[in-house]
ZARORO-515235 format. One record per atom (N, C-alpha, C, O): residue number from 1; residue in three letters; chain; z, x, y. Coordinates in steps of 0.001 Angstrom, whole numbers, m for minus. Example, Ala and Ser with C-alpha at 12.3 -4.5 7.8 and 13.67 -1.06 7.14 Angstrom:
2
<i 1, aa Ala, ch A, pz 7800, px 13190, py m5690>
<i 1, aa Ala, ch A, pz 7800, px 12300, py m4500>
<i 1, aa Ala, ch A, pz 7800, px 13200, py m3300>
<i 1, aa Ala, ch A, pz 8465, px 14236, py m3319>
<i 2, aa Ser, ch A, pz 7080, px 12850, py m2250>
<i 2, aa Ser, ch A, pz 7140, px 13670, py m1060>
<i 2, aa Ser, ch A, pz 7870, px 12900, py 30>
<i 2, aa Ser, ch A, pz 8039, px 13409, py 1138>
This chain:
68
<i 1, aa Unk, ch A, pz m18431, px m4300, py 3931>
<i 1, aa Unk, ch A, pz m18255, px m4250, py 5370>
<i 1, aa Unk, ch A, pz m18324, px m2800, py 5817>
<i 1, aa Unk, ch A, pz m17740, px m1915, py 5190>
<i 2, aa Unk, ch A, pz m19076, px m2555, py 6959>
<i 2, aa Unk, ch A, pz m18809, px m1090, py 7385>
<i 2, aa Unk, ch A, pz m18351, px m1267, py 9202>
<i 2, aa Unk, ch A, pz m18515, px m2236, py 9943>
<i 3, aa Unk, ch A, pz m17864, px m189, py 9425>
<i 3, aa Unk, ch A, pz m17316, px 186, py 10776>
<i 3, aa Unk, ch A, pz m17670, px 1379, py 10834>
<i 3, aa Unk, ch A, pz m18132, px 2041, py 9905>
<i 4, aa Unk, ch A, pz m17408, px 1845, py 12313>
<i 4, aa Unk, ch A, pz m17690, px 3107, py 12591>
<i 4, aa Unk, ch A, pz m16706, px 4095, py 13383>
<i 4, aa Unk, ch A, pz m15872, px 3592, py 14136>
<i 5, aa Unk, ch A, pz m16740, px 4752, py 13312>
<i 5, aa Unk, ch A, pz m15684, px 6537, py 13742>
<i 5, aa Unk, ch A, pz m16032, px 6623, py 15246>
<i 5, aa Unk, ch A, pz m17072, px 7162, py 15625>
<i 6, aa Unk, ch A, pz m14988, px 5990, py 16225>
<i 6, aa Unk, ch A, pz m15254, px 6119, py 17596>
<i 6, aa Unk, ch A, pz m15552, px 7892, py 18034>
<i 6, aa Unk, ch A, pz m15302, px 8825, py 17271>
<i 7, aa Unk, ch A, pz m16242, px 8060, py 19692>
<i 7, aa Unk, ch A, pz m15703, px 9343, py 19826>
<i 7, aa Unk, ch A, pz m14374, px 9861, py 19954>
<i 7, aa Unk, ch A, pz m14399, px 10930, py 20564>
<i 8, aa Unk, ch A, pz m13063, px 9460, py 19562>
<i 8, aa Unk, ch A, pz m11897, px 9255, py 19571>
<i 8, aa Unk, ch A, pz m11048, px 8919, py 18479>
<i 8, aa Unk, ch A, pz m9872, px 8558, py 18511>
<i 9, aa Unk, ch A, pz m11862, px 9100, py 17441>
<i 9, aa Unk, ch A, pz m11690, px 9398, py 15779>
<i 9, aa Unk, ch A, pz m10700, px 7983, py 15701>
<i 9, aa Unk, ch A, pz m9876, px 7964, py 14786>
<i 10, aa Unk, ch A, pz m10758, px 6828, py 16612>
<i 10, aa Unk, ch A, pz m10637, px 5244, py 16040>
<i 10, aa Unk, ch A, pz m11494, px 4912, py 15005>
<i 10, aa Unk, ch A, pz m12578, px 5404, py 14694>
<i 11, aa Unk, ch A, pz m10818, px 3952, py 14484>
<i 11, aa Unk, ch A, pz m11921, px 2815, py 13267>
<i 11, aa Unk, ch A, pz m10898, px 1561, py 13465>
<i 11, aa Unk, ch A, pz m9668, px 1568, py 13493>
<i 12, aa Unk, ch A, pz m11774, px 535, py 13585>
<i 12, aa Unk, ch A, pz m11538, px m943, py 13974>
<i 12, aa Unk, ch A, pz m11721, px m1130, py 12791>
<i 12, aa Unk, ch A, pz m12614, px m687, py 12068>
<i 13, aa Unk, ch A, pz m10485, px m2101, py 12454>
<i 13, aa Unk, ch A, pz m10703, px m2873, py 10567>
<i 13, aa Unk, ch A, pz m11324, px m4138, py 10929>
<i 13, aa Unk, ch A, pz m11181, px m4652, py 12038>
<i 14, aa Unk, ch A, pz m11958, px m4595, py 10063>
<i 14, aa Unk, ch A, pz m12640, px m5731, py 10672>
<i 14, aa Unk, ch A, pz m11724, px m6941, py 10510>
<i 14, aa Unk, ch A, pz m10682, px m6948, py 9855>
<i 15, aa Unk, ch A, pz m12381, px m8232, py 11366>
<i 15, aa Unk, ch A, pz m11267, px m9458, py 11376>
<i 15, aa Unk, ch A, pz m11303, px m10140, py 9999>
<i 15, aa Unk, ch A, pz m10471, px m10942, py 9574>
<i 16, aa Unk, ch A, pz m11808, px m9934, py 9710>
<i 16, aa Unk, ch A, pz m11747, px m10866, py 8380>
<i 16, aa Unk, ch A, pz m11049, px m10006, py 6887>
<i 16, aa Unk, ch A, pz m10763, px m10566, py 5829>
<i 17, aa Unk, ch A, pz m10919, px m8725, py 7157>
<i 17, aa Unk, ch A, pz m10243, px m7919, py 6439>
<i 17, aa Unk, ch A, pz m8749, px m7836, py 6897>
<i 17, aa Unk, ch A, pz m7833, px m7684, py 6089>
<i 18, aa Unk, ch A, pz m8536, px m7963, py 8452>
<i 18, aa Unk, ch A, pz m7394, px m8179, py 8596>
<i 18, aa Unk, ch A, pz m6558, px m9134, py 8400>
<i 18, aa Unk, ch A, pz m5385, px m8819, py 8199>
<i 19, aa Unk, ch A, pz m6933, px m10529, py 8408>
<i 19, aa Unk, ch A, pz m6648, px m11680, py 8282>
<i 19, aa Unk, ch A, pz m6425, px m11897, py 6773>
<i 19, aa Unk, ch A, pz m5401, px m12502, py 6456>
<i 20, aa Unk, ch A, pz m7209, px m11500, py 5866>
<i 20, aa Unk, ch A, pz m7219, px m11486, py 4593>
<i 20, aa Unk, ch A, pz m6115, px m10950, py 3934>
<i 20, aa Unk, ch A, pz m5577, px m11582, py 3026>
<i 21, aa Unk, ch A, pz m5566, px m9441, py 4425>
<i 21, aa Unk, ch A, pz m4607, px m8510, py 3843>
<i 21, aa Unk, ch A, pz m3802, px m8599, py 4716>
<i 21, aa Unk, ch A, pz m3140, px m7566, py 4822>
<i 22, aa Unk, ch A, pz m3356, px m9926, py 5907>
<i 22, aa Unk, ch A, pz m2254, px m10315, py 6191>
<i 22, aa Unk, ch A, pz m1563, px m8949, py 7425>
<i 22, aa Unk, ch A, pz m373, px m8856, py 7725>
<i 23, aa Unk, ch A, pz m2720, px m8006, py 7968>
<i 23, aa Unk, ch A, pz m2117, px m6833, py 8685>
<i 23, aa Unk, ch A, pz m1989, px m7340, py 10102>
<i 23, aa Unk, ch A, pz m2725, px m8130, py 10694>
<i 24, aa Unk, ch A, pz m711, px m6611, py 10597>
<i 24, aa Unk, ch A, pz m591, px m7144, py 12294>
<i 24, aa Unk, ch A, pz m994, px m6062, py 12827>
<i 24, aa Unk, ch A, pz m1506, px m5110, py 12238>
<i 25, aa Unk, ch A, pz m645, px m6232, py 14663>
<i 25, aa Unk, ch A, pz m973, px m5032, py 15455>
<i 25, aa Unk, ch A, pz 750, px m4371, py 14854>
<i 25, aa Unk, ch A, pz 1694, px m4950, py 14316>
<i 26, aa Unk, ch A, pz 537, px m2955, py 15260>
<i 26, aa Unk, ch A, pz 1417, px m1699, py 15210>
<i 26, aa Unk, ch A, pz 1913, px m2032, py 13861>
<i 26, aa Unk, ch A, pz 3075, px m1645, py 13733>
<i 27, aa Unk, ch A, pz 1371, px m2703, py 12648>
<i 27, aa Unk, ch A, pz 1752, px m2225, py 11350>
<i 27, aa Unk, ch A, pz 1426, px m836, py 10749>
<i 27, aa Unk, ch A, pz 284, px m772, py 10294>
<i 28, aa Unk, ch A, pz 2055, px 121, py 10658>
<i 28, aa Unk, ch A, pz 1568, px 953, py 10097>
<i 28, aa Unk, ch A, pz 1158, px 1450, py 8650>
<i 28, aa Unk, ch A, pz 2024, px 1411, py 7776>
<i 29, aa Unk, ch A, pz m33, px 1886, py 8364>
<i 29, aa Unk, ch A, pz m556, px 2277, py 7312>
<i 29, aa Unk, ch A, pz m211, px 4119, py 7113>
<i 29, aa Unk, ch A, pz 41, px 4859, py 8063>
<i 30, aa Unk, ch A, pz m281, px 4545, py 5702>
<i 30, aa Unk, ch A, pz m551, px 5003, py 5015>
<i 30, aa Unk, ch A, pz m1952, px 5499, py 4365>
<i 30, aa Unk, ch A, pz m2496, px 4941, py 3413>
<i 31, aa Unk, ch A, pz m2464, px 6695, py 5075>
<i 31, aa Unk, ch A, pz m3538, px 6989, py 4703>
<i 31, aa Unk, ch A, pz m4099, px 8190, py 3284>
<i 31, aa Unk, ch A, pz m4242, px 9411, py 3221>
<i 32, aa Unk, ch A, pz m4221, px 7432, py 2640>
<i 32, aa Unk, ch A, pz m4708, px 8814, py 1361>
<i 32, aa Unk, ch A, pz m5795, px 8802, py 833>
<i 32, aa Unk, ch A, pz m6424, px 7801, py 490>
<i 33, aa Unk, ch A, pz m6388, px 10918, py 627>
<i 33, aa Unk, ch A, pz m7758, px 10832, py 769>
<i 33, aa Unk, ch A, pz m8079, px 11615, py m1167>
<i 33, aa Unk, ch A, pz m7679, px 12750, py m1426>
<i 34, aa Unk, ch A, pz m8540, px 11072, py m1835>
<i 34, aa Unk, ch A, pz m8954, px 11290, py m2960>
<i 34, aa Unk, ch A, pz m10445, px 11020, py m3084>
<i 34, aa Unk, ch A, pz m11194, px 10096, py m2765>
<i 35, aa Unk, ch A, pz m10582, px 12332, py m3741>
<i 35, aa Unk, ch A, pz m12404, px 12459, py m3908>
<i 35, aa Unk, ch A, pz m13515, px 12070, py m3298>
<i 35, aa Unk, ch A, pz m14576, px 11615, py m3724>
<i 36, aa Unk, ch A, pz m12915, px 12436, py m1705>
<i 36, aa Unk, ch A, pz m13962, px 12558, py m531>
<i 36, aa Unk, ch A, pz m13509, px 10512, py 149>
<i 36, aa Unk, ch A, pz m13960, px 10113, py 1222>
<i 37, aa Unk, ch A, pz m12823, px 9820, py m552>
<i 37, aa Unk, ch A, pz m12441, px 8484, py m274>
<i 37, aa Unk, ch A, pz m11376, px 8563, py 340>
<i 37, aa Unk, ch A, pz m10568, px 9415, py m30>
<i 38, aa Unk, ch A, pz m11088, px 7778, py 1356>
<i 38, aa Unk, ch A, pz m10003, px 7336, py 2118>
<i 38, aa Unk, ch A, pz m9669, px 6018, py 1609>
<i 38, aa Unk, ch A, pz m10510, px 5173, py 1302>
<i 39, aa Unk, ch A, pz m8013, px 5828, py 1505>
<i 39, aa Unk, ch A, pz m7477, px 4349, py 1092>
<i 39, aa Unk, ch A, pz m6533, px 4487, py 2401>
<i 39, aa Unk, ch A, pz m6176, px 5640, py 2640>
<i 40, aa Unk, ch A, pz m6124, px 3577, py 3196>
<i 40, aa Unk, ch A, pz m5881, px 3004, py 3469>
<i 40, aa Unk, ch A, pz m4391, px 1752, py 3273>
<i 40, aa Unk, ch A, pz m4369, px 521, py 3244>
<i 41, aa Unk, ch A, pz m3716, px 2401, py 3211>
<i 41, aa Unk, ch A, pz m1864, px 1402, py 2204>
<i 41, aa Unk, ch A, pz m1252, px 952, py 3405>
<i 41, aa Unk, ch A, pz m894, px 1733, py 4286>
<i 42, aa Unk, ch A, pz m1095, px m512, py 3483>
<i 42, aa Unk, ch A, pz m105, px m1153, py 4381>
<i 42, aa Unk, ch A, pz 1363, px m318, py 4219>
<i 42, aa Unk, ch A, pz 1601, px 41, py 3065>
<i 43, aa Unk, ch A, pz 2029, px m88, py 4894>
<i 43, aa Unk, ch A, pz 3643, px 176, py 4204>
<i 43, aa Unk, ch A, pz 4254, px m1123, py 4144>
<i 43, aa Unk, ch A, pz 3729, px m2110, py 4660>
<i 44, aa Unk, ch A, pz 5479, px m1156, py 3457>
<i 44, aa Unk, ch A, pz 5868, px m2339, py 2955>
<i 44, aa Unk, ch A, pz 7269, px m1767, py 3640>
<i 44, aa Unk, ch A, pz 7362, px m625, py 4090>
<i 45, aa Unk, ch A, pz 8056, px m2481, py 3645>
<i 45, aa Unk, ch A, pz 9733, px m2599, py 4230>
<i 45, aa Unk, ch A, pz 10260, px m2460, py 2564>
<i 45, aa Unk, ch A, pz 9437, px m3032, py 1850>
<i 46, aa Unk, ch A, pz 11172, px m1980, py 1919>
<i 46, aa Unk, ch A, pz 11919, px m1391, py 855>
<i 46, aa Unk, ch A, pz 12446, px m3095, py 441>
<i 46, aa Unk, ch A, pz 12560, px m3579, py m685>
<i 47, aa Unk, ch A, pz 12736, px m3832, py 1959>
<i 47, aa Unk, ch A, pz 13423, px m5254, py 1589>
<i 47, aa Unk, ch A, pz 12285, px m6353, py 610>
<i 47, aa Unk, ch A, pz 12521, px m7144, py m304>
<i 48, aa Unk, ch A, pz 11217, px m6018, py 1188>
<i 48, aa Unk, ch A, pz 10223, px m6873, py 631>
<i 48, aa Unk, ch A, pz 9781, px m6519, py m960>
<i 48, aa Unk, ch A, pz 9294, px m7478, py m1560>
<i 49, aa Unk, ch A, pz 9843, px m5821, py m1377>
<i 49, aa Unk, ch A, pz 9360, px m5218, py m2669>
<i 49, aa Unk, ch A, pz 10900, px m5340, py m3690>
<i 49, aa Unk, ch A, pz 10901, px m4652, py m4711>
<i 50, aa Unk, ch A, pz 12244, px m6262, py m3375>
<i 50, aa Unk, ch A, pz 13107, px m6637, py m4202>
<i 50, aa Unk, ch A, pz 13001, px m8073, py m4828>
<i 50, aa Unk, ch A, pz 12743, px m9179, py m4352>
<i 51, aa Unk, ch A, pz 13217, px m7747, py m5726>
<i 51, aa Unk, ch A, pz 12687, px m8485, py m7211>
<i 51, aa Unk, ch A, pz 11357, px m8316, py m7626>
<i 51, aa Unk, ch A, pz 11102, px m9178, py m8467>
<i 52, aa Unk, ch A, pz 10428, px m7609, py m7413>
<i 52, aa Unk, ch A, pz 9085, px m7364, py m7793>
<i 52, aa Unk, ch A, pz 8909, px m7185, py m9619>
<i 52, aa Unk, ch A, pz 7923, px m7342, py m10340>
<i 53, aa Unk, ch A, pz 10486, px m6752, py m9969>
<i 53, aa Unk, ch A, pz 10392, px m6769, py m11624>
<i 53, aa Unk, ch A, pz 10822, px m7664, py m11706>
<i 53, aa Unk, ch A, pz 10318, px m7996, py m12779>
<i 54, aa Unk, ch A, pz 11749, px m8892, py m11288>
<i 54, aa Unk, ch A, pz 12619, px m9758, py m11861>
<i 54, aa Unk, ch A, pz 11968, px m9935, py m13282>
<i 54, aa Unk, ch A, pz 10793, px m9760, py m13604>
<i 55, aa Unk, ch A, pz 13179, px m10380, py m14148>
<i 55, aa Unk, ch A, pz 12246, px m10826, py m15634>
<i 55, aa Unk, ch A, pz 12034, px m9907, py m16867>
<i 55, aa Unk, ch A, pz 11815, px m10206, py m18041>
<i 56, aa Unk, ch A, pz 12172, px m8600, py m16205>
<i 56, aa Unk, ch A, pz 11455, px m7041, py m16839>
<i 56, aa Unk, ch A, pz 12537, px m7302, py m18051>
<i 56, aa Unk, ch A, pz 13606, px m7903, py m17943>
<i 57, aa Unk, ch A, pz 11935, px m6643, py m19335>
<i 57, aa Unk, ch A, pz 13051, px m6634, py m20390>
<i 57, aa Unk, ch A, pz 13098, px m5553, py m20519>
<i 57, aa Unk, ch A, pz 12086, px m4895, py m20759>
<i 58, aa Unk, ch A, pz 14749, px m4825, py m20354>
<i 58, aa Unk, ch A, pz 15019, px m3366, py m19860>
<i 58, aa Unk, ch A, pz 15598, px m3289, py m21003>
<i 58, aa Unk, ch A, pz 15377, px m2148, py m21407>
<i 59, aa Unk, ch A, pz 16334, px m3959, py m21900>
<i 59, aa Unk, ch A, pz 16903, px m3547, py m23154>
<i 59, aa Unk, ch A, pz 16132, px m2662, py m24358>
<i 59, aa Unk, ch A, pz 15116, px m2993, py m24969>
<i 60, aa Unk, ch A, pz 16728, px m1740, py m24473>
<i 60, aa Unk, ch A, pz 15868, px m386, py m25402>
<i 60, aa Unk, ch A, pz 14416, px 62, py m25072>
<i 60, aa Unk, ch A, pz 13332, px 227, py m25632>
<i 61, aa Unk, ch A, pz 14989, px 164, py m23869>
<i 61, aa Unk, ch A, pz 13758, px 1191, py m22809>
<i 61, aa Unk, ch A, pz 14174, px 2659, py m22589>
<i 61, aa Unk, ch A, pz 13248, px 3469, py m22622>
<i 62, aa Unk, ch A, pz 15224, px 3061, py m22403>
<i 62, aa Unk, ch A, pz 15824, px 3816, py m22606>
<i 62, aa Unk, ch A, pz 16797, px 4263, py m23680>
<i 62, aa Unk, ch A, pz 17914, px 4044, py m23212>
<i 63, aa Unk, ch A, pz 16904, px 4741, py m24798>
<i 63, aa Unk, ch A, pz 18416, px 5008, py m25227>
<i 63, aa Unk, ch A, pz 19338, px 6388, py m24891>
<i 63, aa Unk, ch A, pz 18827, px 7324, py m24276>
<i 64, aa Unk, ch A, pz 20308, px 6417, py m25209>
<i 64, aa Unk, ch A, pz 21621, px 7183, py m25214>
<i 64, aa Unk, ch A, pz 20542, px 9220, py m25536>
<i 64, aa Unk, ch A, pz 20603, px 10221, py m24822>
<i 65, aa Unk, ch A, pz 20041, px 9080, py m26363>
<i 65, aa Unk, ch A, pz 19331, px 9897, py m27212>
<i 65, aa Unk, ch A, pz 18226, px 10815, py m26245>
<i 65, aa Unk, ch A, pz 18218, px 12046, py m26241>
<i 66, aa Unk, ch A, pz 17532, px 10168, py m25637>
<i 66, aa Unk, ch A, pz 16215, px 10364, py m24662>
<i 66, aa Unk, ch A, pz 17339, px 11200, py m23409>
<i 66, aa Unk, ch A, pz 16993, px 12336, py m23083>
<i 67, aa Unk, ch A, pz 18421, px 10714, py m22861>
<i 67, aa Unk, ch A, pz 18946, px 11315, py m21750>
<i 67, aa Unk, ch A, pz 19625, px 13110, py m22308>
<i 67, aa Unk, ch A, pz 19973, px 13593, py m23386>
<i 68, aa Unk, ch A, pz 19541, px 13577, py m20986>
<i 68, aa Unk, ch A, pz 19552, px 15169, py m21043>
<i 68, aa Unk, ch A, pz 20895, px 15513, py m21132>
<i 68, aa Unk, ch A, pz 21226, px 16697, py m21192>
């Protein structure tokens, strides 16, 4: 898909990209530019991203030994 760079340095995401990745109006993104590429990161609310490990096996991931 391409869009274009208003005279007003807008860019319209297209509808079917929006609809897809679930973005509303005044969600704000996160823009980062690596090797001439722009990405583009929904932000997420801190609430939504709890339990994202549930399950994780944390036992002897760390020991006593490794800390400073």
């Amino acid at each position: 898909m391409q869009t274009t760079i208003s005279s007003r340095f807008q860019v319209v995401i297209p509808k079917a990209l929006r609809e897809r990745l679930g973005l509303r109006p005044r969600q704000t993104l996160t823009i980062l530019a690596k090797g001439g590429i722009l990405y583009l990161v929904p932000d997420q609310d801190v609430k939504t991203l709890r339990g994202i490990a549930s399950g994780v096996e944390v036992v002897g991931y760390r020991d006593e030994s490794d800390r400073t």
